[in-house]
C-alpha positions in Angstrom: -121.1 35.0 -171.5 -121.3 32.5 -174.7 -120.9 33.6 -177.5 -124.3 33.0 -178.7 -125.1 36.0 -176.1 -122.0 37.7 -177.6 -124.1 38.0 -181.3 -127.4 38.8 -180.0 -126.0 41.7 -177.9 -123.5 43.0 -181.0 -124.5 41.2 -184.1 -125.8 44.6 -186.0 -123.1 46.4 -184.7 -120.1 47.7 -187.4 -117.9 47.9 -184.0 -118.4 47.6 -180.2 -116.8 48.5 -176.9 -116.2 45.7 -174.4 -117.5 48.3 -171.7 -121.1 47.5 -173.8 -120.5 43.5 -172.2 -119.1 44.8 -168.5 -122.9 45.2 -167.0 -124.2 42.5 -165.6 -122.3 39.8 -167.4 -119.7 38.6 -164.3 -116.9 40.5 -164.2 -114.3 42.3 -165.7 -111.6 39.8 -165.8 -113.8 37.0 -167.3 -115.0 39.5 -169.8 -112.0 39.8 -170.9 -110.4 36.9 -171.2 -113.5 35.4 -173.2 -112.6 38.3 -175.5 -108.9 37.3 -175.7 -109.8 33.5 -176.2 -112.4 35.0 -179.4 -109.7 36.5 -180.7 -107.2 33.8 -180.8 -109.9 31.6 -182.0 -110.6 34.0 -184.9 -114.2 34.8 -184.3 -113.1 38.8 -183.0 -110.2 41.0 -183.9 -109.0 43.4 -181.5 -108.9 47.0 -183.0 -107.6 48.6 -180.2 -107.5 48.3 -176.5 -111.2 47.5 -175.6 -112.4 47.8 -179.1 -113.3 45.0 -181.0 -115.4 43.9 -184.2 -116.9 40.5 -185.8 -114.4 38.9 -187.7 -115.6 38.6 -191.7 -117.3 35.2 -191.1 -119.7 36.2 -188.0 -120.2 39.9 -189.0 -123.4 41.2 -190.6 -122.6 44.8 -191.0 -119.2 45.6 -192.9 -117.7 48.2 -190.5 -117.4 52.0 -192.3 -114.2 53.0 -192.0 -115.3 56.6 -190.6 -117.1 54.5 -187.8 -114.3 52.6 -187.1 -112.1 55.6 -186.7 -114.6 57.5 -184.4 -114.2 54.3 -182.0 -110.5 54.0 -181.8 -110.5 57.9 -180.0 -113.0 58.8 -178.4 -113.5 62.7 -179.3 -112.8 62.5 -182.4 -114.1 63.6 -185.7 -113.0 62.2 -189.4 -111.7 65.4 -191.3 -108.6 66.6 -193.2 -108.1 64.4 -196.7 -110.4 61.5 -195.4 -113.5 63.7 -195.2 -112.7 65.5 -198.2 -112.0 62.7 -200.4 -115.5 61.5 -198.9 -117.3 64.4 -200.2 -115.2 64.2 -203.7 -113.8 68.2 -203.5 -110.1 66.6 -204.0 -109.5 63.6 -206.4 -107.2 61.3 -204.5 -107.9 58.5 -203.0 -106.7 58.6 -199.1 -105.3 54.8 -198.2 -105.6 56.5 -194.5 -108.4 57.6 -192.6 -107.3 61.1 -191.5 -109.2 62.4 -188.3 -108.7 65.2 -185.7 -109.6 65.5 -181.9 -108.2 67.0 -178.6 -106.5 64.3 -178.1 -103.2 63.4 -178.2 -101.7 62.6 -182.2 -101.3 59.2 -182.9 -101.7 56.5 -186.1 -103.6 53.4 -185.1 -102.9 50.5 -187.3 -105.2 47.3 -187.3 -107.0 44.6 -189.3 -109.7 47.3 -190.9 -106.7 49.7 -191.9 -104.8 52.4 -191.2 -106.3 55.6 -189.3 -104.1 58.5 -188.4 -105.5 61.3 -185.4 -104.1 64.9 -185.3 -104.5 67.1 -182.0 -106.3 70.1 -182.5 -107.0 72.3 -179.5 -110.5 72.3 -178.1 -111.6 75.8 -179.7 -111.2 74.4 -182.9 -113.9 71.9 -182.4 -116.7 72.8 -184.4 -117.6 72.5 -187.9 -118.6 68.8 -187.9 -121.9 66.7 -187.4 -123.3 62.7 -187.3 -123.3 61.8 -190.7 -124.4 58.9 -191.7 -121.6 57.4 -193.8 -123.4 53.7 -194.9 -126.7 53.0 -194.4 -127.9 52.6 -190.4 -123.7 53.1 -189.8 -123.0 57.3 -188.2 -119.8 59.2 -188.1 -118.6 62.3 -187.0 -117.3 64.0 -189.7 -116.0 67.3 -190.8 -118.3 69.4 -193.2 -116.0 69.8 -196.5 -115.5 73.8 -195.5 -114.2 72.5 -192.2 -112.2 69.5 -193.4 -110.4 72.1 -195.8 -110.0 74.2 -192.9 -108.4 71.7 -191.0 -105.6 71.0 -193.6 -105.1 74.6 -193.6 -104.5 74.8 -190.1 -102.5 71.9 -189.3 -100.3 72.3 -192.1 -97.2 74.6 -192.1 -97.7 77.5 -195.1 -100.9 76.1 -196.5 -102.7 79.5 -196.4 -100.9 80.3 -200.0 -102.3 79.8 -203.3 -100.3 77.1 -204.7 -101.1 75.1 -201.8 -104.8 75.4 -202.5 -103.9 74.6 -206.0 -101.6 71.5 -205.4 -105.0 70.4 -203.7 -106.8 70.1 -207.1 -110.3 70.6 -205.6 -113.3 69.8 -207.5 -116.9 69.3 -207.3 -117.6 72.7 -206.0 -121.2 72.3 -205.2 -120.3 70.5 -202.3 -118.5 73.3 -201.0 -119.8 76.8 -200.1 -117.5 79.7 -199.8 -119.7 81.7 -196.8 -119.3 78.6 -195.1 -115.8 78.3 -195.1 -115.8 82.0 -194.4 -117.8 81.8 -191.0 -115.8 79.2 -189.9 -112.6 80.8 -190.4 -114.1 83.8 -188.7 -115.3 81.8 -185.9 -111.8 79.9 -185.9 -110.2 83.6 -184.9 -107.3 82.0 -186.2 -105.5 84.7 -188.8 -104.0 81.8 -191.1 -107.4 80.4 -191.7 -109.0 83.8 -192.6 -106.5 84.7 -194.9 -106.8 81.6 -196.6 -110.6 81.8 -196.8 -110.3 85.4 -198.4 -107.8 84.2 -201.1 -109.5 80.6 -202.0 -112.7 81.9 -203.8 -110.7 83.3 -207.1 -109.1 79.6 -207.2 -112.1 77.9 -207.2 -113.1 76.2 -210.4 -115.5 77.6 -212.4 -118.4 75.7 -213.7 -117.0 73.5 -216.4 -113.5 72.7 -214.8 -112.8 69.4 -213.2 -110.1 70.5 -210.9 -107.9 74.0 -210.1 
């Protein structure tokens, strides 16, 4: 493969698989070690193992950050602080994408950024859809009930009121309370239905940037 094939093939794409170049394009070694020789030539950069995007100069899409997360573990779905910054309910910006998946935990560190995965077991996997994040670029990514959810769950003694507090949460219309309720019912987890029972009083009320 030249790497005139390589663009036609991957051009429009924010991120691609080297499995997308295996079929039909010789074989697996010399796949590869074109890949390694684009990399060291500055024309790829190597996310991960088997994941790779355009380098600044040959790319036409600017890879989403969400996207880019949803490739480097397969499974997973952007949620916790990432997704909620995303949809503005807490005011902080998040220097790492924050993701969740029934995989194993890990932080992936690379030229795009840093991007941090938390197991969750598989009955927890709901709550999320295909979003799309830029335009013609898709994520999976936690609804901003769930993503809250998610926080709650993975962290120790967050289903207390000044936890929810400490979060500062805002923009309210983008969060519905009978949302977060049927998915802490659904959850079946008792930490997450207590904490949906106690968040709606700390809501803010119309007017009020933050709690």
């Amino acid at each position: 493969m030249n790497w005139e094939r390589l663009l036609t093939l991957v051009g429009n794409e924010p991120v691609f698989s080297s499995a997308l170049l295996l079929a039909g394009h010789g074989s697996a070694s010399q796949v590869h070690l074109q890949l390694t020789r684009w990399v060291k030539a500055g024309r790829l950069m190597q996310l991960r193992r088997g994941v790779y995007a355009l380098t600044p100069a040959w790319r036409k899409v600017e890879p989403h950050p969400f996207v880019v997360a949803n490739r480097l573990q397969r499974g997973s779905y952007v949620s916790l602080q990432a997704a909620m910054a995303f949809f503005g309910i807490i005011p902080e910006h998040v220097p790492a994408v924050t993701s969740v998946s029934p995989g194993r935990r890990e932080t992936v560190k690379n030229d795009l950024g840093s991007y941090q995965f938390n197991h969750i077991g598989k009955a927890m996997l709901f709550g999320y859809s295909r979003l799309e994040v830029a335009p013609q670029q898709f994520a999976f990514t936690a609804s901003p009930e769930k993503a809250l959810l998610d926080l709650v769950y993975l962290t120790p003694g967050a289903d207390s009121p000044d936890f929810i507090r400490e979060l500062r949460l805002q923009n309210t219309e983008a969060f519905e309370l009978s949302v977060l309720q049927e998915l802490a019912l659904k959850s079946g987890k008792p930490k997450l239905i207590r904490t949906a029972r106690l968040i709606g009083p700390l809501l803010p009320v119309e007017g009020e940037s933050s709690l």
